[in-house]
N, C-alpha and C positions, 0 to 999 in steps of 0.2 A: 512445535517448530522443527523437531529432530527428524518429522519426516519429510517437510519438508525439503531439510538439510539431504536426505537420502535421492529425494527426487533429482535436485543439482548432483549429487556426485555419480549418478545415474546416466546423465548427458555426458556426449560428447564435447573434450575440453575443447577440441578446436573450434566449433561451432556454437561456443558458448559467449553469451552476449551479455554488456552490462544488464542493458533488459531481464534477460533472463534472471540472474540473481538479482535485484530487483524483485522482481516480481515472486522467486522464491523466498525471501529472506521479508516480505513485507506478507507473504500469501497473498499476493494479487491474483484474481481472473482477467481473462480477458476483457472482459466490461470493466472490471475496475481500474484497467491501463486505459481505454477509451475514456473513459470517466475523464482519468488523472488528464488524459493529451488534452481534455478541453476544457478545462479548469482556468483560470486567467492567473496572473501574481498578485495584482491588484485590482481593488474594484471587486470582485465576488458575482456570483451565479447560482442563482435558483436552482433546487432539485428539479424543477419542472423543462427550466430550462436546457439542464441540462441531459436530460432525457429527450428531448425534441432532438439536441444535435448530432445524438449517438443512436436516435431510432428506438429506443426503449421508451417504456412508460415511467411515470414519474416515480413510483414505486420501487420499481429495480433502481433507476438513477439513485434513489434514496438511498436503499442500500449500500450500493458501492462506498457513497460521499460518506455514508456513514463508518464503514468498513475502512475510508483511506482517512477519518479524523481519528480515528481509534490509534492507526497503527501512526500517527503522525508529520503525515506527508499533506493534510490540506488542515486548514481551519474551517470551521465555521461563526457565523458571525449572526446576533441576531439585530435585525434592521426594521425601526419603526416602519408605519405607513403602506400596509398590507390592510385589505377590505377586516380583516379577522385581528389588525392591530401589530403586525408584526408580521416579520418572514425571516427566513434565514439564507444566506447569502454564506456560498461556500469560495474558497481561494486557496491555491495550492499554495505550501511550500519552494524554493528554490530547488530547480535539479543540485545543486552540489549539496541542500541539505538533505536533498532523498539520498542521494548516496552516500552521503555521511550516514545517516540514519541504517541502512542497507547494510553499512561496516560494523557498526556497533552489535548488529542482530548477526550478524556474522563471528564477532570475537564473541559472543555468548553463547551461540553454536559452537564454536572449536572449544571453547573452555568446557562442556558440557561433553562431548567426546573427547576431547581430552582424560574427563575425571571419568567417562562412561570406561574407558580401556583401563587405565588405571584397575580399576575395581577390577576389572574381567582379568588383570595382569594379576591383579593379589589373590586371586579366587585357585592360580596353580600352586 
């Protein structure tokens, strides 16, 4: 995450966007913000589907939705009544709890550079 963290402090502060951290602080690509924009709150969405609306194959969409239930910006939910007996049906998160979520990964980044200088301070 700490390169992450380098990538942001790398950028322009003026031109720096919630997005931006965001997407640094969760390690989103760009597929995985298209992913998250077409995600619903409620109700859920098929990997398949959502690769049809973002132009990817169902595979990468997998990816992403799996990549955004890891770092905990969508759920997944699994739903009777698929030819195979089941399917899974994904749904984001609240924007104020991705940004809460975004904070949290933020104060564990400063507390980490915090303790990373520290050491480098006792090391004179």
């Amino acid at each position: 995450m700490l390169e992450k963290f380098g990538e942001l402090t790398k950028m322009d502060p003026e031109s720096l966007t919630c997005l931006d951290v965001v997407k640094c602080l969760h390690n989103l690509t760009d597929t995985d913000i298209r992913v998250l924009d077409n995600l619903p709150r409620t109700g859920g969405i098929t990997a398949a589907r959502i690769g049809e609306a973002i132009g990817k194959d169902r595979s990468t969409a997998h990816r992403s939705l799996e990549k955004l239930v890891s770092s905990g910006v969508c759920y997944k939910e699994k739903q009777p009544g698929s030819p195979r007996g089941y399917s899974y049906r994904y749904r984001r998160v609240s924007i104020k709890e991705i940004f809460k979520k975004a904070e949290q990964n933020l104060d564990v980044c400063y507390a980490k550079v915090k303790e990373a200088l520290k050491k480098a301070d006792d090391m004179d």
